[in-house]
N, C-alpha and C positions, 0 to 999 in steps of 0.2 A: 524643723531642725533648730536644735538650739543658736546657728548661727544666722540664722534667720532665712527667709527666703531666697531659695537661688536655682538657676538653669541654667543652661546650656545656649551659650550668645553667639552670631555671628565673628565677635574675634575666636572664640573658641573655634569654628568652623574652620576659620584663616589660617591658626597656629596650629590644630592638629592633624588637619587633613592636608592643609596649603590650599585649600583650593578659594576661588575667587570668590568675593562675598559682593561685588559692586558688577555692574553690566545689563547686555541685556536680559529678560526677564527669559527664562525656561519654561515655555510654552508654543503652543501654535494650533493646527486644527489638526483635526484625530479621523482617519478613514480605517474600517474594520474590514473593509470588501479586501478579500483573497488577491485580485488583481493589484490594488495598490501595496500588498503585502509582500508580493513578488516583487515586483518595480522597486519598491524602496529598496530590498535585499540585495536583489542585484545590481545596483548602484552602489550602497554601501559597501557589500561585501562579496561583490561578483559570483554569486552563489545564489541559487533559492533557497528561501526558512524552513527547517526544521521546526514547525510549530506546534504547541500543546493539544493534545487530544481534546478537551475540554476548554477551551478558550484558541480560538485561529488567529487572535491578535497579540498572541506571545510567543516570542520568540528563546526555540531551547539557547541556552549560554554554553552547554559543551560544544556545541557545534559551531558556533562562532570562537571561541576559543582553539578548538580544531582549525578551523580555517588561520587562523592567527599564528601558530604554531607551525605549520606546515605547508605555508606556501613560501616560495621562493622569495629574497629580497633584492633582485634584481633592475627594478624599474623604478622611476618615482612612485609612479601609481602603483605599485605591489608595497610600497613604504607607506604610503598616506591609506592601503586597503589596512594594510596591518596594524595603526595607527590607530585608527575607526573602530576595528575588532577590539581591540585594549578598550578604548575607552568604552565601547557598549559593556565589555565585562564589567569595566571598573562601575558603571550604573548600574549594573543590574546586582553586582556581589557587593557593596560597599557604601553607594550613596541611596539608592534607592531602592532596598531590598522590599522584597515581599515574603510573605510566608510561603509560596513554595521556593525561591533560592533556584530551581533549576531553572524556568523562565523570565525573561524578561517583554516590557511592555512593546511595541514594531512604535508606538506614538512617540519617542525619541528618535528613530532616525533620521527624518529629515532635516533633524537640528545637527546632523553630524555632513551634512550633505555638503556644505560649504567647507570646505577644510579649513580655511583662512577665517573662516569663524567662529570657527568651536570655541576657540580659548578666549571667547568675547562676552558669553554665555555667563550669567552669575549662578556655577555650580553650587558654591557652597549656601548662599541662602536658600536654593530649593532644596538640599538636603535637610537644612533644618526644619526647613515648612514641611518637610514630610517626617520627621521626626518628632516635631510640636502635633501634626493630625496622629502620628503611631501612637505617643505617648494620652492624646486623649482618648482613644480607641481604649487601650489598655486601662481606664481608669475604666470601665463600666464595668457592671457587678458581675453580669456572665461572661467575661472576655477570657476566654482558658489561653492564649498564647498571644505572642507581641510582633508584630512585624518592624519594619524601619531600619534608620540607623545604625545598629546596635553598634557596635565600632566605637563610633563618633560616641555613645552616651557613656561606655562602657571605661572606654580611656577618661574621657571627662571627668568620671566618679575618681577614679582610681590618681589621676596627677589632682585634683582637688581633693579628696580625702584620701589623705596615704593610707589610713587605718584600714580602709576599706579594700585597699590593693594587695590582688595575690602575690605580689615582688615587696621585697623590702626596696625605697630607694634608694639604698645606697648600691644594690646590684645591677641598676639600669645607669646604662651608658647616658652622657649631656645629652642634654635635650638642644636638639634643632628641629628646623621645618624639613619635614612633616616632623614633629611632636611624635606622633601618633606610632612614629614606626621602631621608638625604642621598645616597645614594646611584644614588636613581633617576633622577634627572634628568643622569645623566654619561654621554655614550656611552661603549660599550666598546673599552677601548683593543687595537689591533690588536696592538700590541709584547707586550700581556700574553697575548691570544689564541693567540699563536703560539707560546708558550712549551713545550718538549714536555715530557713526565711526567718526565724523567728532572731535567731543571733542576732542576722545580719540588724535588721529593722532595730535591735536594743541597738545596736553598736552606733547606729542613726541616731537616735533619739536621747543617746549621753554623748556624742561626740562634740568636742569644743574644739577641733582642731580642722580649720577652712584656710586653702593655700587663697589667700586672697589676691597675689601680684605673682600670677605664674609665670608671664612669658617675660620678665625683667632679663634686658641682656641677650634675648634670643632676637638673632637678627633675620628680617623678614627679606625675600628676594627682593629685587629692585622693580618687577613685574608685578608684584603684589600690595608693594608699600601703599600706593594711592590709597587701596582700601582699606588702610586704616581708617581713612577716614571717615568710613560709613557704619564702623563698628556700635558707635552710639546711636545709629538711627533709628527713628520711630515710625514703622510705615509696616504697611503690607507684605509678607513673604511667599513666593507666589514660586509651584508648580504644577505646572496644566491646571487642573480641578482643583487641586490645593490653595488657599488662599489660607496663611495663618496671619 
């Protein structure tokens, strides 16, 4: 790009998603046996898994969704099962998508198992570490489609290069934390839908216009602040197998 090199950082993770970029690491050991795939479910979600015909180690996301929607909120533990159900969608639809989008991996639930430790977990750097392995995936010659993030790179493009966004800025309400969600409530504009690769890529490759100091003024929770501080760091980003 004429603006020179640039991607997608752990502050970008912090400001558009909100979610935590410092913590513990987002991994553990991984069992594919049917037995611990019950046990974990019914623990998290007092239910047995609905799991994909062609993989036993993934779990459908309507049916955890289903369960999330329609059970009573009567009890603590009917609060913290419904809690668990949000957050396994929120993994499976949003930080750590796959290409098929209806399943999700059963290897995240034991990290949901401590309730008083989920929000300890550094979401947002394993989102990027799997968006950093999507986005290399997607550079080889025969790769016909992109799994990951999409969200996270798609908004990233769009509040860094306005030109490239299907909203004019002046249409999208302040930006706060999440960043990420002025954005949802805008249909999609069809003029930009129809744009073919070839535009977009010139509009790339003449564009001089890089928001260099996005989040100025956008105040960050008091929960989050700390990790500003690791916005600069140089190290490892690490989900399960993932290592960027």
């Amino acid at each position: 790009m004429p603006v020179g090199d640039v991607t997608v950082t752990l502050e970008d993770v912090l400001y558009l998603f909100g979610q935590p970029i410092d913590g513990e690491v987002v991994t553990g050991w991984t069992d594919s046996s049917h037995d611990f795939l019950v046990a974990q479910s019914l623990a998290i979600f007092s239910s047995k898994p609905q799991v994909s015909s062609s993989s036993k180690s993934y779990i459908n996301l309507s049916r955890v969704g289903h369960i999330r929607d329609t059970q009573p909120l009567d009890t603590w533990e009917s609060v913290m099962r419904y809690v668990r159900c949000h957050i396994f969608c929120l993994l499976g639809t949003t930080l750590f998508v796959d290409k098929s989008t209806v399943y999700f991996h059963a290897k995240y639930l034991p990290l949901l198992q401590n309730f008083d430790q989920i929000s300890n977990y550094s979401w947002g750097s394993a989102c990027l570490a799997n968006l950093y392995r999507s986005l290399c995936r997607a550079s080889r010659y025969n790769c016909k489609e992109m799994d990951g993030p999409l969200d996270l790179l798609f908004v990233w493009a769009w509040e860094r290069m306005p030109k490239l966004a299907p909203i004019p800025r002046h249409q999208l309400a302040l930006a706060e934390i999440l960043v990420a969600r002025r954005w949802s409530h805008h249909p999609q504009a069809r003029k930009w839908m129809a744009r073919i690769q070839a535009n977009i890529r010139h509009a790339i490759n003449i564009m001089e216009e890089f928001v260099w100091r996005l989040y100025i003024g956008i105040i960050i929770p008091a929960e989050l602040h700390a990790h500003l501080d690791v916005c600069d760091m140089v190290g490892p980003l690490v989900s399960f197998e993932c290592v960027e």
